[in-house]
N, C-alpha and C positions, 0 to 999 in steps of 0.2 A: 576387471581391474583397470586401475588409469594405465596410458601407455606411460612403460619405466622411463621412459626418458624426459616424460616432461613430468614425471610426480615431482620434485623438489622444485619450486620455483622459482625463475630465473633471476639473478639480481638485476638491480635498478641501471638503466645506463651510467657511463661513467657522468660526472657532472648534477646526477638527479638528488634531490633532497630529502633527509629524513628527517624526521620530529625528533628532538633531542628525547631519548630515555633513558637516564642514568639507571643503573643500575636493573636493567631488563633481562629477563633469564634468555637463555638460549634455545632456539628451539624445539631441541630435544630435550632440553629441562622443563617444558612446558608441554609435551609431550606427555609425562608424567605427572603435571598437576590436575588433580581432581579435589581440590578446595572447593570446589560451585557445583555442589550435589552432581559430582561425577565428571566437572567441566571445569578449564581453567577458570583460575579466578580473576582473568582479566575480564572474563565473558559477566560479572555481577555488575563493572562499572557502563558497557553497551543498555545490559537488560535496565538499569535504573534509569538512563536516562532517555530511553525509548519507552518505559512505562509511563513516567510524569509527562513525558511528550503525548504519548496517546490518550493521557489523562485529559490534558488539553487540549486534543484535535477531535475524540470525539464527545467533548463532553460539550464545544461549542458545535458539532455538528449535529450533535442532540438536539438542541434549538434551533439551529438558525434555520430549515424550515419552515418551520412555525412561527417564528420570527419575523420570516417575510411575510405568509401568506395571513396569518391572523389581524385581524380590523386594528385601526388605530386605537379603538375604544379599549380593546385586549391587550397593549404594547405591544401591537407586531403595525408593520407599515405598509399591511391593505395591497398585497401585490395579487396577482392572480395568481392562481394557485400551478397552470401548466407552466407559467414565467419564474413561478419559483422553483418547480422541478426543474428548469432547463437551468437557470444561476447555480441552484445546488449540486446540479451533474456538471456543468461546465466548473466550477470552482475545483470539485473531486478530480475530474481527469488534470484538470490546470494542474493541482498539488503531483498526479505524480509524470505530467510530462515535461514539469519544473526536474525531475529527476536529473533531467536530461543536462540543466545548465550545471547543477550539483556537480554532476559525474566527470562533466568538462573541467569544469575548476577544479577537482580533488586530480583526475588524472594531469592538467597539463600545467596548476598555477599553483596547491596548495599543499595537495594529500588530503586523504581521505579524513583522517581526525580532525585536523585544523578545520575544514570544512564541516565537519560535525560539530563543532563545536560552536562558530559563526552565526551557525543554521540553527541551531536552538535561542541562541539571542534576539534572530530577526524572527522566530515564533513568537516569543514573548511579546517581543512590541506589537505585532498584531492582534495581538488578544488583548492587548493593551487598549488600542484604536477602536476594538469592537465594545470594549466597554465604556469607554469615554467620549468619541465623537457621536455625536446623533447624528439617527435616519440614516439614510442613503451614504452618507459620506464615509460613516464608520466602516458600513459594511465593505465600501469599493475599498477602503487604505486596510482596513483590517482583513479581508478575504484573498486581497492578492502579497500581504506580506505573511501570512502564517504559509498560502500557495506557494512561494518562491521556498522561505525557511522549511517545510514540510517537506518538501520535493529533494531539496539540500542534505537533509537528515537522513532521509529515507533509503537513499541509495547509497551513501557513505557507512551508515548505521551496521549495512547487512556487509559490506566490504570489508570494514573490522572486523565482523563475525570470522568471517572466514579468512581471517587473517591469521586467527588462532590455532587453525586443526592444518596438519597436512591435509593436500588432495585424499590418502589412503585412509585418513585416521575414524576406526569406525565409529566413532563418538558423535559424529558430522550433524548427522540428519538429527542427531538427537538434542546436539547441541543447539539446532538451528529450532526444533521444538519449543525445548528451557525460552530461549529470546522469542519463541513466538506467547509464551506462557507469559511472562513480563508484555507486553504488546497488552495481553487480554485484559491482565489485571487495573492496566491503566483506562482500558476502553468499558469494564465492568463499572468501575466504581464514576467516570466522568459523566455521563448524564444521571447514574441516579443521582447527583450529588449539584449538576447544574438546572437539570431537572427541576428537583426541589426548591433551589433559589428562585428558579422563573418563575414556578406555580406561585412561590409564597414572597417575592419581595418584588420581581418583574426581570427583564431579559438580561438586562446591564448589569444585575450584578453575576447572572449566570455567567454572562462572557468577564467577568471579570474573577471571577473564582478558577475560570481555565489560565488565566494568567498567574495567576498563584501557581497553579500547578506547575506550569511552564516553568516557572523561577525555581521551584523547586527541585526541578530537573537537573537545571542548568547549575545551581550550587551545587547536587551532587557530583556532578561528572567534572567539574571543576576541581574536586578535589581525587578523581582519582582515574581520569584522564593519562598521568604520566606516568600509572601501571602499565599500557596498552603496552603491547611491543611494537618494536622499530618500524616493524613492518606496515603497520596502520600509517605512520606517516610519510611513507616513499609516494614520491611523485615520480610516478612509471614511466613518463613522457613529456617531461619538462619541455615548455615551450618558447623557443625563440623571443631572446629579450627585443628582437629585431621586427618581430612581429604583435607586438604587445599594441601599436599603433592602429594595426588592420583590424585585430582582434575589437578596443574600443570604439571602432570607425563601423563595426558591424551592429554591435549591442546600438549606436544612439541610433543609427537607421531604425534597426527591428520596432524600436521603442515607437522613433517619430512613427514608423509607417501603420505601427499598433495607434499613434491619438488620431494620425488622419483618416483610418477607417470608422472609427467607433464616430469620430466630428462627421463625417458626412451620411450615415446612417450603417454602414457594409457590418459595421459589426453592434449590435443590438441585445438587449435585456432578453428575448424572446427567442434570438437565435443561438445566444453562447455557446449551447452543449454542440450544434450540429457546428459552429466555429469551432470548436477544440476539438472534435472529432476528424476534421478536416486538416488540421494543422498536426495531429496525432500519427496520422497515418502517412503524411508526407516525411514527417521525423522519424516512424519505423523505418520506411521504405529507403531514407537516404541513411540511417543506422548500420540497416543491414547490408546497401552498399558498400558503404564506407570500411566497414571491416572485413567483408568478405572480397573486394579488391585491393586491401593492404599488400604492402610484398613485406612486409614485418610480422608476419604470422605463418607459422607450419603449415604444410598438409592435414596434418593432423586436427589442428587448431581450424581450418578452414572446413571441414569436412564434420568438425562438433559443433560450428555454428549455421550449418544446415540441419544438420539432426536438432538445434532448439527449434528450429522457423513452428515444425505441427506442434510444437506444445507451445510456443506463442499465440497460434492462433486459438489452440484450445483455452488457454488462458481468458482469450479475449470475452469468445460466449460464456464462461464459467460467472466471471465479474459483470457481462452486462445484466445478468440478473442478482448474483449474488449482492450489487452495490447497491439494489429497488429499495432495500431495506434502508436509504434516508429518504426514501422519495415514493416511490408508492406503497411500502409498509408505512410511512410514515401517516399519510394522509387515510390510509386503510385504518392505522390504530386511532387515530382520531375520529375518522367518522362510521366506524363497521364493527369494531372492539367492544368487547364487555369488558371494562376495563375498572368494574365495581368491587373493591373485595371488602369485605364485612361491609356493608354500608360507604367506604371511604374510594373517593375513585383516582388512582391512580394517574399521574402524570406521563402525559404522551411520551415524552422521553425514553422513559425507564422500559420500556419497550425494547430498545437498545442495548439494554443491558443483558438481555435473557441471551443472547449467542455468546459474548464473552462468558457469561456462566458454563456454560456448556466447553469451549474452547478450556479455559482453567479445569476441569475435571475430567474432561478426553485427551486433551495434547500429554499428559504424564502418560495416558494410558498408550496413544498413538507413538509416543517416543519410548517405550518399553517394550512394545510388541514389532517396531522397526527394528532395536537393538538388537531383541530375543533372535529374531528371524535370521541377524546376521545378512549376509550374501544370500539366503533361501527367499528375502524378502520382494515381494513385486515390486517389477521395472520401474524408474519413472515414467515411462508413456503407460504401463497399465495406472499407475496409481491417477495421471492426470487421464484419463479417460473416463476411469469410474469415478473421478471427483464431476466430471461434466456430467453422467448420467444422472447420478445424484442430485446434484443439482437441477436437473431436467426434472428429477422426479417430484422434489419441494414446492416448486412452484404446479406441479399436478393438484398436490394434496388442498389447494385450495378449491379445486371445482365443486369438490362436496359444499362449500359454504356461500359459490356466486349468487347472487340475485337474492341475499338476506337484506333486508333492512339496519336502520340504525341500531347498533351494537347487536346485532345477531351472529356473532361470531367468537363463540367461548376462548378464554384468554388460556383456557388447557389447550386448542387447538394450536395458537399459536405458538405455543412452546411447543408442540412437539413440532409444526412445520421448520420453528429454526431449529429443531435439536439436528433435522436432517440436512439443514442448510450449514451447520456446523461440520458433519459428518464431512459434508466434500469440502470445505472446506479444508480441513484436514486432511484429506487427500493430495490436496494441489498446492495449495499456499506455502507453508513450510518448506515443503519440497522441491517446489519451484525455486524457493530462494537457495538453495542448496546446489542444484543441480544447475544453476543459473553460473556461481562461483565454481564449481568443477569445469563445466563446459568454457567456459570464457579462456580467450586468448590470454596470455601473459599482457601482454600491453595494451590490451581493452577489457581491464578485470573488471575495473569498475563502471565502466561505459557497457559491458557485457551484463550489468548488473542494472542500471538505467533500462537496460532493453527490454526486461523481464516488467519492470513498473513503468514501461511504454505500455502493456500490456494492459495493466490494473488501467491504466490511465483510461485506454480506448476504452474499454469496457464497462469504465464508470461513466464515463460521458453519453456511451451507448444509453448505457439506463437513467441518464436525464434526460436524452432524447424520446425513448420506449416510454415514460412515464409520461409525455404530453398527450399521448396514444391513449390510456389507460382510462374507461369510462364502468364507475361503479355500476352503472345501469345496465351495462354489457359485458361481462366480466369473463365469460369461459372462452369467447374466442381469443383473448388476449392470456390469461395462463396455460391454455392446451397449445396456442403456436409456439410461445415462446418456449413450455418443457421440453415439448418433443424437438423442436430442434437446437436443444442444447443437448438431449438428452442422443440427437442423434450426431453430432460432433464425437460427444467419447464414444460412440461406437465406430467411427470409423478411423478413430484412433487407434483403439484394440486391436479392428481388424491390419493397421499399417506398423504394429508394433514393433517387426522384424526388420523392415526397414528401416527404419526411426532408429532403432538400436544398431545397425550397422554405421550409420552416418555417425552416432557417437561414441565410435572409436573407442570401446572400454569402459566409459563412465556407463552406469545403468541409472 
């Protein structure tokens, strides 16, 4: 159990701001709501507007891939294909180590919702950009504003979550399931549906049907936004109107020193993923400084944010393969895939859609057999260890099929590879955001919550790096290195499990 003395969370300094919510229950009145199959009913207006958002983040990441790398002749703009895995990893980790400026602004300028809310508008304009500027220009205005808005969303989105359940309330993980269930159904249906558009009208209106989506997101949660309770808009660590100077004086440096590298060649089309992986890991590293030298956090709280560090780093291997799926599943379903069915050949996309399949028809089951189990249920460090092995193993089950020629590789096979890519998924993911919000400090809830998609971040960027590596012609020594040492991270997880659990002080 959490320790008694920090289960109710701490109020907001005196001076800190809340989101106006007339008429918001109490939180033991909400304690008792199960209007949302079992879960408050605040938790329907999150899951809607993080569905239509995943509607339109992956239903343009569906494409743009293939958007880069395919000929001018096919509407795509002729990039090389390693240059495009490194743009589409580097974009991926960008989006969630944008988490990072999110989590700053909701903790010290806005709060978590107001931020949410922000951050779905400056998606839409992105999807906007990518459907209307041409070539190159669209992609650079439209990939770094859905990055910034995505990254915004992301980490506020899961903060409201867990703004709803007590630390103890055993609904948590389940509830944290339901909003990953919404995540799927939006990431299901977005590339078969921009997919479709690409194959039969061209790319432009695919990125412009993800804008649709977006808006439609963003109407919803506009309207019911001012259900959330209070708590969603406390600004934990309001920051010095005195400092508001420094603050701007740092952002226009970051920026200029961000055009004078890309202007003099340091930062490159070629190199992007191994730049965000670099700048990734110096933002964990000063992260987990920064909060584990606060004198504003317990014992307690300092001792639960060592016990995250082995499942951040498990995190990390899990994602750098778990994210290949835009990048070298992508280019695998395009040129290795039987992707024929009656006669009719199925669009590269929709590929993408068979793990949300799976995700919508296991996360009910994984959030019922977590409930059922109660307290009996495995730790978080076993569940992320056996998501890492798992994961290890998925990328095995392709050696049975290396060294096949064009589409020699049955499209049953690849559904069951991701059913199992699903599988650890569910293991980790969910879980992670869950036990991300228990562990976290009081006054780094949502910066504690950034830390965890520092993680997705590196790990996505890893596997746009790992994908420039990746040669069809050679293919077992690149899925045998990369399972067994994923697969061998959750084992030394398992084996550090008693430790791990002492450093987290109660939370399991």
């Amino acid at each position: 159990m959490d320790d008694p003395r920090i289960q109710e969370p701490v109020g907001p300094e005196p001076g800190a701001a809340t989101a106006p919510a007339p008429g918001t229950p109490s939180r033991d009145t909400r304690d008792h709501d199960t209007r949302f199959f079992g879960q408050p009913w605040a938790l329907a207006h999150v899951f809607g507007v993080e569905m239509w958002e995943r509607f339109s983040f992956y239903g343009m990441q569906g494409i743009l891939l293939i958007y880069l790398y395919f000929s001018v002749a096919d509407g795509g703009l002729g990039v090389d294909q390693t240059v495009a895995a490194s743009i589409v990893g580097a974009y991926g980790g960008a989006v969630y180590l944008s988490t990072i400026l999110g989590a700053w602004i909701a903790d010290r300028l806005l709060g978590a919702e107001r931020v949410l809310f922000l951050s779905a508008i400056v998606i839409m304009a992105g999807h906007i950009a990518l459907a209307l500027l041409p070539g190159f220009i669209g992609v650079g205005v439209g990939l770094v504003l859905v990055a910034i808005g995505s990254g915004g969303l992301k980490a506020t989105a899961t903060s409201v979550v867990g703004t709803l359940y007590r630390p103890e309330d055993p609904r948590r993980d389940a509830g944290f399931s339901l909003f990953y269930l919404g995540i799927n159904l939006g990431a299901f249906a977005g590339p078969l549906l921009t997919g479709l558009l690409q194959d039969r009208l061209g790319f432009h209106w695919g990125f412009g049907l993800a804008a649709v989506g977006m808006a439609a997101g963003l109407l919803q949660y506009s309207f019911g936004r001012r259900g959330l309770p209070a708590e969603a808009g406390v600004i934990p660590n309001p920051l010095p109107r005195s400092r508001y100077p420094l603050m701007i004086g740092i952002a226009v440096g970051a920026l200029a020193l961000i055009v004078v590298l890309v202007l003099v060649g340091v930062i490159r089309a070629d190199n992007l993923a191994l730049v965000v992986i670099v700048a990734v890991i110096a933002a964990a590293v000063a992260y987990f400084a920064v909060i584990l030298s606060s004198r504003r956090i317990t014992t307690v709280e300092r001792s639960r944010v060592w016990g995250f560090l082995p499942l951040f780093l498990t995190s990390v291997a899990f994602w750098s393969l778990y994210q290949q799926q835009f990048t070298v599943l992508t280019f695998y379903s395009d040129q290795r895939l039987d992707r024929n069915l009656f006669g009719w050949e199925m669009p590269v996309p929709w590929v993408q859609s068979i793990n949300p399949v799976f995700i919508i028809v296991l996360s009910g089951v994984f959030a019922w057999v977590w409930t059922k189990l109660g307290e009996r249920q495995p730790s978080t460090p076993v569940k992320f260890g056996l998501g890492a092995i798992v994961m290890g193993a998925a990328f095995l089950l392709f050696l049975p099929f290396s060294g096949g020629g064009a589409n020699s590789t049955p499209l049953l096979a690849i559904i069951g590879i991701l059913l199992v890519f699903t599988i650890a998924e569910l293991l980790l993911s969910p879980v992670g955001l869950s036990v991300t919000t228990k562990l976290a400090p009081e006054r780094f809830h949502t910066q504690m919550v950034a830390l965890f998609f520092l993680s997705v971040s590196l790990g996505t960027a890893v596997a746009g790096q790992l994908a420039t590596l990746y040669d069809p012609e050679n293919e077992v020594p690149y899925f045998a290195t990369l399972g067994l040492i994923a697969a061998g991270v959750g084992v030394a997880l398992l084996v550090a499990v008693k430790p791990v659990l002492a450093l987290m002080k109660g939370v399991r």
